[in-house]
DRENDO-1510 file (C-alpha; in Angstrom, 1 decimal, always signed):
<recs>
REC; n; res; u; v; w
REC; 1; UNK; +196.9; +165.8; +93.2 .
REC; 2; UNK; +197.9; +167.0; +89.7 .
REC; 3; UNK; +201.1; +167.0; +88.6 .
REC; 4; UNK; +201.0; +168.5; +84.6 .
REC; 5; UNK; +198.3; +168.9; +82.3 .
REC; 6; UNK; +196.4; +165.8; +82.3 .
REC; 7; UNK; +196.0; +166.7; +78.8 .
REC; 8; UNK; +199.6; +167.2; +78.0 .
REC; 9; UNK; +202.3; +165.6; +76.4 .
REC; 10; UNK; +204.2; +165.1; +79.7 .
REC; 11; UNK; +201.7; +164.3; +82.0 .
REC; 12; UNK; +203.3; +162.8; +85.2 .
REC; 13; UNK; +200.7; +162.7; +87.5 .
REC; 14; UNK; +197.2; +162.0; +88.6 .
REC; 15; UNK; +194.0; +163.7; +89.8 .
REC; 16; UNK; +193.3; +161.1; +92.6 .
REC; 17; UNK; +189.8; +160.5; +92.7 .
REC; 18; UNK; +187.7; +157.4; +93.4 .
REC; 19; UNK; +183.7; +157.2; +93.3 .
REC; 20; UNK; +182.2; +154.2; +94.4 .
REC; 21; UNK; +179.3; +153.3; +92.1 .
REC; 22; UNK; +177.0; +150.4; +93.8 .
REC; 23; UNK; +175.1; +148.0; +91.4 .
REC; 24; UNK; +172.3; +148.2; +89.3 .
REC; 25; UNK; +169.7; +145.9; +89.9 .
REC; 26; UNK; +166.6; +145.0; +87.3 .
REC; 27; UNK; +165.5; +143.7; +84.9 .
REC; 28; UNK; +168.0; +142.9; +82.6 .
REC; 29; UNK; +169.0; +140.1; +79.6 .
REC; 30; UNK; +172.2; +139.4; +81.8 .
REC; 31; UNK; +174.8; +140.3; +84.4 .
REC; 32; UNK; +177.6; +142.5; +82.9 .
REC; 33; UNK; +179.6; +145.7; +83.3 .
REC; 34; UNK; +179.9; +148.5; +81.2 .
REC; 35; UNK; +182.9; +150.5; +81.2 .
REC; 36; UNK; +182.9; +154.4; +80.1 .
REC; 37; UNK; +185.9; +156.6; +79.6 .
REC; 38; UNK; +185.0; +160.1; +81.0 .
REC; 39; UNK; +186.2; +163.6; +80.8 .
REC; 40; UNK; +184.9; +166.2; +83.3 .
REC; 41; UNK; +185.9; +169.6; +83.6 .
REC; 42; UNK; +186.9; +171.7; +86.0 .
REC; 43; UNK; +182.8; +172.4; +87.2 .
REC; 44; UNK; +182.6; +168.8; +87.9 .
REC; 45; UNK; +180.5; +168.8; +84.1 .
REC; 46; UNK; +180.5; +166.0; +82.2 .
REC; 47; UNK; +182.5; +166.8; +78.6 .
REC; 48; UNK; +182.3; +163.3; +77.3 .
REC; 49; UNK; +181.4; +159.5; +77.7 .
REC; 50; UNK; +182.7; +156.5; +75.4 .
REC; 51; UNK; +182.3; +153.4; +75.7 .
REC; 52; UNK; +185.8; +151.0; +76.8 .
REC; 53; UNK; +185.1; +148.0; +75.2 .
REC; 54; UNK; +188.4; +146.9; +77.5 .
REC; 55; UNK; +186.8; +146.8; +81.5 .
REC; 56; UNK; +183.1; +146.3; +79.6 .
REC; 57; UNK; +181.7; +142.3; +79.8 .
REC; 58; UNK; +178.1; +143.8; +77.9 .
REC; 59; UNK; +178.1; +145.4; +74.5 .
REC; 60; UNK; +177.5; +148.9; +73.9 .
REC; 61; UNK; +174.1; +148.1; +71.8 .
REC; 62; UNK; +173.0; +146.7; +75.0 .
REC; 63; UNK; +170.4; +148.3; +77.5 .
REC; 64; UNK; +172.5; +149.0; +80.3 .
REC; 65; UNK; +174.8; +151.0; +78.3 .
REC; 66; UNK; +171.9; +153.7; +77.7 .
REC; 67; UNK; +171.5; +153.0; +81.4 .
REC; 68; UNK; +175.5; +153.6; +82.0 .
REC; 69; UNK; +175.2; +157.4; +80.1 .
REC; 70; UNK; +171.8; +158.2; +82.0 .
REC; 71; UNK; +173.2; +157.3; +85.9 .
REC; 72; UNK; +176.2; +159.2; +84.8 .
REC; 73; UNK; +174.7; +162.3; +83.8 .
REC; 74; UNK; +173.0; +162.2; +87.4 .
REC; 75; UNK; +175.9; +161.8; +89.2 .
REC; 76; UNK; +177.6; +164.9; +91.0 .
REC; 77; UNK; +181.2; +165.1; +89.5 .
REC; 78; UNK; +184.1; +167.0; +91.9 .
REC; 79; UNK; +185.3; +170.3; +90.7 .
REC; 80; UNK; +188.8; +169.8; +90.3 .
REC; 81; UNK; +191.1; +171.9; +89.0 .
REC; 82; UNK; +192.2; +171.3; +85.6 .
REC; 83; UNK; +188.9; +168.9; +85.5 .
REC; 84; UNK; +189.9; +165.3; +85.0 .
REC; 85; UNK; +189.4; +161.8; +82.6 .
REC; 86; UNK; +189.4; +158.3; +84.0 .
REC; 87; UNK; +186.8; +155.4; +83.5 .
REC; 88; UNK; +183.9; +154.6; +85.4 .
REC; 89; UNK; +182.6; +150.8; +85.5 .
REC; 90; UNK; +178.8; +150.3; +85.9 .
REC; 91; UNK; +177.9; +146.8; +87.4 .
REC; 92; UNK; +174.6; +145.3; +85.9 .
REC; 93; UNK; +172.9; +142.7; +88.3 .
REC; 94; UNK; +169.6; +140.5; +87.2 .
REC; 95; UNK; +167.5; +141.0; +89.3 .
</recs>
């Protein structure tokens, strides 16, 4: 539901939307998240990804993060109209 231009000065609402992303398992340094602020238009493309230091336990000169922006460009984003932003959490497992 969208009340406003998310992009707006007087954005009231939301574009309710929740994607459940399961771990990654491998061969990593460490266990850690990495947390991306996205933007996604209204073709369910994706318009950006940056790095939210705030939600993120891993630095972004870490391996996963390159991980983090590859899954995400695989992943099928919803058309909505009006397109959306929120932030996406990857979970890094050792493996």
């Amino acid at each position: 539901v969208q009340n406003g231009n998310p992009n707006g000065r007087k954005y009231i609402g939301t574009n309710a939307y929740s994607v459940r992303i399961k771990d990654f398992e491998g061969d990593f340094d460490e266990n850690g998240k990495i947390a991306l602020d996205i933007e996604v238009d209204e073709n369910g493309r994706l318009v950006s990804a940056n790095y939210q230091a705030k939600g993120s336990t891993l630095p972004k000169s870490s391996k996963q993060y390159g991980l983090a922006i590859d899954q995400l460009r695989k992943i099928q984003l919803p058309k909505m109209e009006g397109g959306f932003k929120e932030t996406r959490v990857f979970n890094f497992v050792v493996k």
